[in-house]
C-alpha positions in Angstrom: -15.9 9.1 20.4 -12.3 8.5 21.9 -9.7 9.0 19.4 -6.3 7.7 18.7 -4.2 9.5 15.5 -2.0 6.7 14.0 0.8 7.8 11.8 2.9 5.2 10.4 6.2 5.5 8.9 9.1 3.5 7.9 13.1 4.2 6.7 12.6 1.7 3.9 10.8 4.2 1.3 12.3 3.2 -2.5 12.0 6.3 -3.6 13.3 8.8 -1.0 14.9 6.6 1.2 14.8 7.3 5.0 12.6 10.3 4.5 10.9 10.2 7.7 13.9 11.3 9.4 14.7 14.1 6.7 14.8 17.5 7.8 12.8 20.3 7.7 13.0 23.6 9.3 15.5 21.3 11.6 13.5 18.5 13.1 12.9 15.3 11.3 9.8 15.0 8.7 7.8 12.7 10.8 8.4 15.0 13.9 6.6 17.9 11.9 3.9 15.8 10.9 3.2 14.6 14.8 3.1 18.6 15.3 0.3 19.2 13.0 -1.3 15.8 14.4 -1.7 16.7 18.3 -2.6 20.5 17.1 -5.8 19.4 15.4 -7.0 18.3 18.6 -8.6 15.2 17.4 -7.0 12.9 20.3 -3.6 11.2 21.6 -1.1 11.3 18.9 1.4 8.3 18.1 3.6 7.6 15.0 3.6 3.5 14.8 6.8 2.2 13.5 9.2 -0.6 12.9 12.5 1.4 12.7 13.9 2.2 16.6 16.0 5.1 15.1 12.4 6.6 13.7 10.7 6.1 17.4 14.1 7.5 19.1 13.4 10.5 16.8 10.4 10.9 17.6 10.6 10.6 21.5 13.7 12.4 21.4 11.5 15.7 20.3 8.9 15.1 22.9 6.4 13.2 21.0 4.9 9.2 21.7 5.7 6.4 19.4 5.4 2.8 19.0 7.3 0.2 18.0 5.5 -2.5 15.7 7.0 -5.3 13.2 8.9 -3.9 10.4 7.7 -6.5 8.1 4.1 -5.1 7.4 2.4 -4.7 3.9 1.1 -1.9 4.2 0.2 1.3 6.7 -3.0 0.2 7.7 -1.4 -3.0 9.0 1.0 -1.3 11.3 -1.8 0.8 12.5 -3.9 -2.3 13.7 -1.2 -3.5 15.5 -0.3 -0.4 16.9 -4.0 0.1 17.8 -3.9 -3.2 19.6 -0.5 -2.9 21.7 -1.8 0.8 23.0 -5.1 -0.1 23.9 -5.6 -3.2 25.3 -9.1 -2.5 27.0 -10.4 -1.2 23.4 -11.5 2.5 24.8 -10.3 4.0 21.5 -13.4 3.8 19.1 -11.9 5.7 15.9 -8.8 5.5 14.8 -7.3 8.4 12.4 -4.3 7.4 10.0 -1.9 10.5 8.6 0.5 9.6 6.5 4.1 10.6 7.7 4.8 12.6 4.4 3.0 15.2 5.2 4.9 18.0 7.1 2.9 20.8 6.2 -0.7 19.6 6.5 -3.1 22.1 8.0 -4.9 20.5 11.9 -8.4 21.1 10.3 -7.8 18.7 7.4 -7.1 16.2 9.9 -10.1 17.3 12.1 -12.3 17.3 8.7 -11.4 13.5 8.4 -13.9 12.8 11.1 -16.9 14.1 10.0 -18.2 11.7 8.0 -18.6 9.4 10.8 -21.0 11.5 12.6 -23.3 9.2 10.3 -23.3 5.7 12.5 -23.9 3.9 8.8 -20.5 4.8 7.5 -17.5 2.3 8.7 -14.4 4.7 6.9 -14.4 8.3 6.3 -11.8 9.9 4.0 -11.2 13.8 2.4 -11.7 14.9 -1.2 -10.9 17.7 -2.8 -12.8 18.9 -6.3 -10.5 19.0 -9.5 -9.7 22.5 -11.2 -6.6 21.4 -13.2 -7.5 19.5 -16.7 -4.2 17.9 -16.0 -5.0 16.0 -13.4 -8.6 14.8 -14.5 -6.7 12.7 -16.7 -3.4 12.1 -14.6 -3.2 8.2 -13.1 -1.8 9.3 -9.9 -4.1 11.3 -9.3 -6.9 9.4 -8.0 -10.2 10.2 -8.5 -13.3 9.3 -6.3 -16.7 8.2 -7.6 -19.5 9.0 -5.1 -23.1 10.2 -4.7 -23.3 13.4 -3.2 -25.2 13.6 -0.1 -24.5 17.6 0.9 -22.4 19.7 -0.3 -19.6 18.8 1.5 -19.9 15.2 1.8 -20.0 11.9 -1.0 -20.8 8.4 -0.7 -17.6 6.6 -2.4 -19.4 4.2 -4.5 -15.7 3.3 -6.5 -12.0 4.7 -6.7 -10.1 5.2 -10.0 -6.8 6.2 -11.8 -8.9 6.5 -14.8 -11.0 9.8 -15.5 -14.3 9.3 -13.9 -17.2 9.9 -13.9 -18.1 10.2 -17.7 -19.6 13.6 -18.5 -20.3 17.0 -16.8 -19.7 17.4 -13.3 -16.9 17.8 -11.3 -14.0 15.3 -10.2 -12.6 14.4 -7.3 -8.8 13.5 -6.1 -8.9 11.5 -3.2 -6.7 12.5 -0.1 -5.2 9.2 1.4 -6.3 10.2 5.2 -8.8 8.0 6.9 -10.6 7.8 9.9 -11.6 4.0 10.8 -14.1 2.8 13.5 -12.3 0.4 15.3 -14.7 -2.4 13.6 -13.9 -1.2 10.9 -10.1 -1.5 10.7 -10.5 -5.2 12.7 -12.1 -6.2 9.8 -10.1 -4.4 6.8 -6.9 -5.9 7.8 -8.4 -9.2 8.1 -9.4 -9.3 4.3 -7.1 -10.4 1.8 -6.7 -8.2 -0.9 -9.4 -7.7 -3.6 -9.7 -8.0 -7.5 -10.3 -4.6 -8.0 -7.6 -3.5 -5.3 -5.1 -5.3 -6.9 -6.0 -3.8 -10.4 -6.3 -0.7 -9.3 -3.5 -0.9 -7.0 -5.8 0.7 -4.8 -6.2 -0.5 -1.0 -9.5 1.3 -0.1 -10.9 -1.0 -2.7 -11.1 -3.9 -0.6 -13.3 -2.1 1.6 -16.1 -1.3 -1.1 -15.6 -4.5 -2.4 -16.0 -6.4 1.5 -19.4 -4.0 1.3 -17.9 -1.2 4.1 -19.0 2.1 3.7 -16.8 5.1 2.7 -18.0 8.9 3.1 -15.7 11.2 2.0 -15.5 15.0 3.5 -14.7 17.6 0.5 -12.3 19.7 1.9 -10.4 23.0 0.4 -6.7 22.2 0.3 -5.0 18.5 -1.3 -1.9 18.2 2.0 1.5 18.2 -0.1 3.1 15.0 0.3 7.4 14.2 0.0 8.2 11.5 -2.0 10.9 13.0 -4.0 14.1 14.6 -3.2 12.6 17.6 -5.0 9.4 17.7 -3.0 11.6 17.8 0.1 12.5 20.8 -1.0 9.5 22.3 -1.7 8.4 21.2 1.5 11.0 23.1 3.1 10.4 26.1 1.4 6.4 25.8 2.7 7.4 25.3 5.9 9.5 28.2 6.2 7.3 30.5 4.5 4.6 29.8 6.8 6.6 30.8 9.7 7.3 33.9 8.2 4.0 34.6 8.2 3.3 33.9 11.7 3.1 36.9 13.9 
């Protein structure tokens, strides 16, 4: 398959505001994120936003970006039209979405996003990661995947929750917010309206269940720590750092 990593990002974030451009270890957030992006290997690497001092930033350290509307609802939006404006002839099949809050996020997570697709049936693949903290079983921000288990490794989503599910023995699963999209796919995601159960939820990957799309999720062994707090920043910093010191 040919490959395009999509990272979106925007100044306008309520609670952190202008966090893409924060620093860590001395080049901006998003910067660090494009890093991690183009190391995984997984294909040509370009953060899509509406913000020209985000794209400067990004350019200005020797990575691509693009510069889409600054009105869109919602990541996966910006993608699309990111997707469209880069390639024209539609070569790219599968398009991967990071999130631009997460510096520190290891290239084989990213990698692991497109496994699931290996299975022509599946239309969006996504990460997992199994529960071990009774605090977050019943945490809402945590969100928790229902699936059928098909290896291991791999579940059929079946549903997405904030609630504690499913009911009884077994283990949960928190959702990782990374997804790799056939380009079919994402055509046809952003050209939904939102769903009932999206909007209750307050979940987007619901409209895709709820259109009939097929999400496999790949259980991976680390949950990528995302900055959305002044305080995370920091912790994100720290990381970062400490990882270099481990380097040889």
């Amino acid at each position: 398959m040919t490959n395009l990593v999509l990272i979106p990002a925007r100044m306008a974030s309520t609670r952190l505001p202008g966090k893409p451009l924060a620093d860590i270890g001395g080049i901006p957030m998003i910067v660090q994120v494009a890093r991690r992006a183009e190391e995984s290997g997984v294909g040509r690497t370009v953060v899509a936003t509406g913000d020209s001092e985000i794209a400067e930033a990004v350019i200005a350290h020797g990575h691509e970006a693009v510069l889409t509307r600054a009105d869109h609802p919602s990541g996966s939006d910006r993608i699309f039209e990111a997707l469209e404006k880069l390639d024209p002839d539609r070569k790219v099949e599968t398009v991967v979405n990071v999130q631009g809050d997460l510096p520190t996020i290891e290239p084989a997570t990213i990698k692991a996003s497109l496994a699931p697709l290996e299975n022509p049936a599946v239309d969006i693949a996504t990460l997992g990661i199994e529960i071990h903290d009774d605090s977050e079983k019943t945490d809402p921000n945590i969100v928790k995947i229902v699936g059928s288990p098909l290896s291991e490794t791999r579940l059929n989503a079946l549903y997405f929750t904030r609630a504690t599910a499913p009911f009884g023995d077994g283990p949960l699963y928190h959702h990782i917010g990374l997804y790799a999209y056939r380009r079919a796919a994402l055509q046809k995601f952003v050209s939904l309206a939102p769903s009932p159960l999206e909007i209750r939820e307050r979940l987007e990957q619901l409209r895709a269940i709820e259109a009939g799309m097929r999400i496999d999720v790949e259980i991976v062994g680390a949950v990528p720590f995302g900055v959305d707090t002044a305080d995370q920043l920091d912790r994100a910093r720290s990381l970062l750092q400490s990882n270099q010191e481990k380097q040889p």
